[in-house]
KOLMAR-615566 format. One record per residue (C-alpha): residue number from 0; residue in three letters; x, y, z. Coordinates in nm, 4 decimals, decimal comma. Layout:
N
+------+------+----------+----------+----------+
: sepa : panu :        u :        v :        w :
+------+------+----------+----------+----------+
:  NUM :  ALA :        X :        Y :        Z :
...
+------+------+----------+----------+----------+
This chain:
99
+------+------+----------+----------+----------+
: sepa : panu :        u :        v :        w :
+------+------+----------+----------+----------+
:    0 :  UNK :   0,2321 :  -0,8297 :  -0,0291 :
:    1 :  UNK :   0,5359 :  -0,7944 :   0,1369 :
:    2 :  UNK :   0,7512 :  -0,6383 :  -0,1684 :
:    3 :  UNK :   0,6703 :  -0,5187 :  -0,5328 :
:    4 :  UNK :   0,7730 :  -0,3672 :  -0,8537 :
:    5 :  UNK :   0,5842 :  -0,1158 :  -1,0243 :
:    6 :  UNK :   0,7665 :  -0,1191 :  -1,4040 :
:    7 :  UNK :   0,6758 :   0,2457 :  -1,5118 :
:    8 :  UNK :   0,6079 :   0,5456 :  -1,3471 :
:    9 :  UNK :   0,7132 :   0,7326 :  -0,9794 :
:   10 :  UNK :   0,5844 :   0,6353 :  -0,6505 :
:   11 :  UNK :   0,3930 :   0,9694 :  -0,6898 :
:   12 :  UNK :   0,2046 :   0,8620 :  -0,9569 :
:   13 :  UNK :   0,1504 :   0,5241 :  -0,8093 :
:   14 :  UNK :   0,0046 :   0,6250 :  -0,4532 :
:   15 :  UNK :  -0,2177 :   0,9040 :  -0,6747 :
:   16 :  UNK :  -0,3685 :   0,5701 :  -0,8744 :
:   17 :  UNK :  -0,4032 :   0,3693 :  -0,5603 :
:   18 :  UNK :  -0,5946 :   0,6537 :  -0,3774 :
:   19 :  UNK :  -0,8265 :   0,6794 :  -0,7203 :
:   20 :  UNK :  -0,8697 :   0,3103 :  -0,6821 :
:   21 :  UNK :  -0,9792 :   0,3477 :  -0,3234 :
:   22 :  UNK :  -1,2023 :   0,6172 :  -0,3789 :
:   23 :  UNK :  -1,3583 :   0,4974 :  -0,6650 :
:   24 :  UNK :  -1,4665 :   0,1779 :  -0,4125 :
:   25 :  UNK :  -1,5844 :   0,4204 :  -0,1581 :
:   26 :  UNK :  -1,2628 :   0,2515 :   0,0997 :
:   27 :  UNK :  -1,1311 :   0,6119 :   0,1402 :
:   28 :  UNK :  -1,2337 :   0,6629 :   0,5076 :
:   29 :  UNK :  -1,1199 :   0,3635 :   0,6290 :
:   30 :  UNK :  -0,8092 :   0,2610 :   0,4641 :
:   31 :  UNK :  -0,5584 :   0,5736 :   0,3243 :
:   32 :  UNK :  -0,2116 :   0,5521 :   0,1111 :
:   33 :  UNK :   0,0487 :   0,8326 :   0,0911 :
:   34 :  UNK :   0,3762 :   0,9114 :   0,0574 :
:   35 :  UNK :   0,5493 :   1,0461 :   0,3490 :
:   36 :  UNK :   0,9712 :   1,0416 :   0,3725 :
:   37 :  UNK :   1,0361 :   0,7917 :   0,0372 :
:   38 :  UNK :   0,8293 :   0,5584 :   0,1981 :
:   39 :  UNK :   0,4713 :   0,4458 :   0,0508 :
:   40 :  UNK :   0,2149 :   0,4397 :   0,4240 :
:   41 :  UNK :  -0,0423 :   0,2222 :   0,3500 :
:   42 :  UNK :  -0,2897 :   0,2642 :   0,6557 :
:   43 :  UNK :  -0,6177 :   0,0961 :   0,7772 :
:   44 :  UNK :  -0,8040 :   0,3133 :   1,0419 :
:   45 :  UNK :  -1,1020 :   0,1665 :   1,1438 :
:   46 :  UNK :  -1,1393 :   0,0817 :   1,5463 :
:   47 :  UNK :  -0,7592 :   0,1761 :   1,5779 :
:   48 :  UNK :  -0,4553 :   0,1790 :   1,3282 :
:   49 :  UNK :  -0,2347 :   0,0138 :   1,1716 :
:   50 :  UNK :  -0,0037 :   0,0774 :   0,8817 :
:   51 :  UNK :   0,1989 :  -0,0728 :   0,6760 :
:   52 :  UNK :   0,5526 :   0,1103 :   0,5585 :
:   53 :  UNK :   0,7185 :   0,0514 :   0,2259 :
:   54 :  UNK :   1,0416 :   0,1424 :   0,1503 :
:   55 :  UNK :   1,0910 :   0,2643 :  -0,2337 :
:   56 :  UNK :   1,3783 :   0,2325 :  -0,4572 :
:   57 :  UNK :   1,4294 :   0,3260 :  -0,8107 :
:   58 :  UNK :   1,4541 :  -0,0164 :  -1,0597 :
:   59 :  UNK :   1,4283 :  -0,0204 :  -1,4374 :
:   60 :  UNK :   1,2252 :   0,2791 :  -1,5363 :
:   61 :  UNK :   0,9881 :   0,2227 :  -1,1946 :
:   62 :  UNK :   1,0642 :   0,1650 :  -0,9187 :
:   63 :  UNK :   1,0470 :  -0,1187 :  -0,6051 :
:   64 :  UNK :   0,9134 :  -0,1659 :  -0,2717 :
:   65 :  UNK :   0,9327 :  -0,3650 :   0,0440 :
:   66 :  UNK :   0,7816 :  -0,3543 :   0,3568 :
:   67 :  UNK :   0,9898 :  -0,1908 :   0,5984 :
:   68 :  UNK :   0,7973 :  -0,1532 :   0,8706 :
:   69 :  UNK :   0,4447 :  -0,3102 :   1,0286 :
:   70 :  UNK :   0,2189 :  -0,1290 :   1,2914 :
:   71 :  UNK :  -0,0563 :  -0,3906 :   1,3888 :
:   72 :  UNK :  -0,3256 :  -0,2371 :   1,5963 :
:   73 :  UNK :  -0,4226 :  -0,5264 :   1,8069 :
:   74 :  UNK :  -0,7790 :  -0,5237 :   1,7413 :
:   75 :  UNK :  -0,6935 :  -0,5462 :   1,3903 :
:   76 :  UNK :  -0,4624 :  -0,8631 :   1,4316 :
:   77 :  UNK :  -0,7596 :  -1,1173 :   1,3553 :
:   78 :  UNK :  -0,8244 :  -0,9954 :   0,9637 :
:   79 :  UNK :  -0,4966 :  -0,8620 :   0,9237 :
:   80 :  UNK :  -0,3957 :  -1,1765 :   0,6656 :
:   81 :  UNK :  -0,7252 :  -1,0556 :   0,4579 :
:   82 :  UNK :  -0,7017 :  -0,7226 :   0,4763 :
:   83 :  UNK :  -0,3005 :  -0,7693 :   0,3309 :
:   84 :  UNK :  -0,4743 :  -1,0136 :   0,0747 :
:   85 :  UNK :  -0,7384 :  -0,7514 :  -0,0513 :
:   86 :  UNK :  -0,4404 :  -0,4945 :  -0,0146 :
:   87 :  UNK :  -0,2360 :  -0,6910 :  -0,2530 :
:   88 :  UNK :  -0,5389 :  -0,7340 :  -0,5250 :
:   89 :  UNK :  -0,5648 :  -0,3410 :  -0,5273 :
:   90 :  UNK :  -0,2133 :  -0,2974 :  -0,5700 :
:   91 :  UNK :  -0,2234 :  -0,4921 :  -0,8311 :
:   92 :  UNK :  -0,4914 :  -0,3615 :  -1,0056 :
:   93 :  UNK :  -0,3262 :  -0,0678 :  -1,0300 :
:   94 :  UNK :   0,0282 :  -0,1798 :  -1,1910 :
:   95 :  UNK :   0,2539 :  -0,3540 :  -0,9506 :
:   96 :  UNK :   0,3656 :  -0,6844 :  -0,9393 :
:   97 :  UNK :   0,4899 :  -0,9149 :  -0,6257 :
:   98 :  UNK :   0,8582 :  -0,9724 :  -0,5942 :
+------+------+----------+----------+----------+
């Protein structure tokens, strides 16, 4: 998911549900979310890394995000279209919405 809207609540409180959501499906050694610099780092480290960098910006009582930067580990290149897939799903699952 390249960009999304989350309609209530602070990336704070997103990244916290998204690292619940990851934990709860046992995914928290391989793949990892935070917030680092305004941005929400969405990472897969598994044979190498690569991350994914949102950029967040206030909108309506939430707040958006796009990707604003893409770190492909080449290994990782092959299932990198699935992994963003299953990504998305999760993201989802936890309140946002493409845009």
């Amino acid at each position: 998911m390249d960009a999304f809207v989350v309609p209530d609540g602070t990336p704070q409180d997103f990244v916290a549900r998204v690292q619940a959501e990851l934990s709860r499906h046992g995914l928290g050694g391989m793949f990892s979310v935070e917030l680092a610099g305004g941005e929400i780092v969405a990472r897969l480290s598994r044979l190498g890394t690569s991350e994914l960098r949102y950029a967040t910006a206030p909108w309506n009582g939430g707040f958006r995000a796009h990707v604003a930067a893409r770190r492909i580990f080449p290994l990782h290149q092959a299932f990198m279209g699935s992994f963003e897939e299953k990504f998305a799903s999760l993201l989802e699952s936890v309140g946002a919405r493409p845009d």
